[in-house]
LUMVOMI-470170 format. One record per residue (C-alpha): residue number from 1; residue in one letter; x negated, y, z. Coordinates in steps of 0.25 Angstrom, whole numbers, plus 2048, in hexadecimal, padded with zeros to 3 digits. Layout:
<sites>
NUM;A;X;Y;Z
...
</sites>
This chain:
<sites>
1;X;6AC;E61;271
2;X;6B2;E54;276
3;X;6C0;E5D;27B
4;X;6C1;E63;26C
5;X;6C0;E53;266
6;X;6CB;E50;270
7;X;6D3;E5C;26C
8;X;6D1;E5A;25D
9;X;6D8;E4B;260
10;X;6E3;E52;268
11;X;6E6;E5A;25C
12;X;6E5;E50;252
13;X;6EF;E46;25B
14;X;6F9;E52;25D
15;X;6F9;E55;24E
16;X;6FE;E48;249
17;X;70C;E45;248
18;X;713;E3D;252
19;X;719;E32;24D
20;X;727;E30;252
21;X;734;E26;251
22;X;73F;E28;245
23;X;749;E2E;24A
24;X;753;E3A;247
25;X;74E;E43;252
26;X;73F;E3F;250
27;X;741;E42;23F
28;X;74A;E4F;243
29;X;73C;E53;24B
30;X;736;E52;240
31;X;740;E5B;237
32;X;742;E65;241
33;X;732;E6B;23D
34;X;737;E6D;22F
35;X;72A;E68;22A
36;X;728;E5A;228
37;X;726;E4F;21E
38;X;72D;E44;21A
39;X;724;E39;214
40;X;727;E2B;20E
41;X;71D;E21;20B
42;X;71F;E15;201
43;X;71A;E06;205
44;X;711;E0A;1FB
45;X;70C;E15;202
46;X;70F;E20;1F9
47;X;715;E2C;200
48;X;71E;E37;1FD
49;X;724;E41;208
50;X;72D;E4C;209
51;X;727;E58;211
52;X;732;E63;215
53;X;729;E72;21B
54;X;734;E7D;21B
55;X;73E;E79;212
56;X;737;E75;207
57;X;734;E65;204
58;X;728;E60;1FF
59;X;725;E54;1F8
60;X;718;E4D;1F7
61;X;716;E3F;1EF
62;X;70E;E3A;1E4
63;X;714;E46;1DA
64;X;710;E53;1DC
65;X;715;E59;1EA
66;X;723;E61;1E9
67;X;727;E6B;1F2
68;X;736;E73;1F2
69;X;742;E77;1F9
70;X;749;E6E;200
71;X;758;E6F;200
72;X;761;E6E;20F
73;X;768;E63;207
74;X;75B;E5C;204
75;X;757;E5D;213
76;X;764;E56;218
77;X;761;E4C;20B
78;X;754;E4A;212
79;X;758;E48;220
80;X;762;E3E;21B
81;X;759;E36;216
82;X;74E;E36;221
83;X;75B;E31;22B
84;X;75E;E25;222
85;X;74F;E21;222
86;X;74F;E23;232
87;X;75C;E1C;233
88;X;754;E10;22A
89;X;747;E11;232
90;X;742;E03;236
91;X;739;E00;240
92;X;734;DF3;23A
93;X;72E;DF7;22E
94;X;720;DFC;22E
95;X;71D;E0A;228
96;X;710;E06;224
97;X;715;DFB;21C
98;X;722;E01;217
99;X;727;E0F;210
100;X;72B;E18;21B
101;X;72F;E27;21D
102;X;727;E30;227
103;X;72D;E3E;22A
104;X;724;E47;233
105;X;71F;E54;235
106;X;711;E59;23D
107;X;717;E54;24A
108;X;71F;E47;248
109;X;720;E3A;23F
110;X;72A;E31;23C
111;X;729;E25;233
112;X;737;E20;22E
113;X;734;E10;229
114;X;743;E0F;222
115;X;744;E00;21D
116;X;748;E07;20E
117;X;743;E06;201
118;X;73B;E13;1FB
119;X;746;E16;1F1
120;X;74D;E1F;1FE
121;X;742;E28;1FD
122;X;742;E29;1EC
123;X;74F;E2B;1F0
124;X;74D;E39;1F8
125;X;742;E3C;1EE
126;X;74D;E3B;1E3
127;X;757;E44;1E9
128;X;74F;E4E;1ED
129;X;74C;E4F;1DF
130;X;73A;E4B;1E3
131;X;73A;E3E;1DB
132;X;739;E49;1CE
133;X;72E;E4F;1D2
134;X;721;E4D;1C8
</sites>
């Protein structure tokens, strides 16, 4: 009894995510799965995320969830714009205390704390044509 409690906490510790630094080389670990989600959460702590599972995008918010193609040009939008917020990643800010991004899939986390303003996330929303969606 006791060895199936341990192994029960084994499993539950191997199946979190790991959380690991912002980096290119850590966030392309992430994209290489081709399965992965990328949230952003407000200072109000409303979230929205963008979740990518075999060429087809996902996105979830307060509307109702939307789900389609994504477009090769829309990926290399994407990843453009995740290197700009790792490039603005600051170590001072607090990510329970400020709006931040956190790209992960089943294996690892990253949270991006850019020192920007939430209208660069509206921004991706509005050109991949989601901010229509009712």
């Amino acid at each position: 009894m006791q060895w199936i409690k341990i192994f029960l906490v084994l499993v539950l510790v191997a199946s979190c995510a790991r959380n690991i630094e912002p980096t290119a080389d850590n966030i392309n670990k992430i994209f290489t799965s081709k399965d992965f989600t990328f949230e952003f959460v407000r200072q109000t702590g409303h979230e929205e995320s963008l979740s990518f599972r075999n060429d087809y995008l996902v996105y979830k918010s307060d509307k109702p969830t939307y789900r389609r193609e994504i477009s090769y040009d829309e990926v290399l939008l994407i990843n453009d714009f995740i290197q700009k917020i790792v490039n603005l990643h600051s170590k001072s800010l607090d990510p329970e205390t400020s709006s931040h991004y956190t790209i992960k899939n089943t294996a690892y986390k990253v949270v991006i704390v850019p020192d920007l303003e939430d209208y660069y996330f509206d921004a991706l929303l509005k050109t991949l044509e989601l901010d229509k969606i009712e």
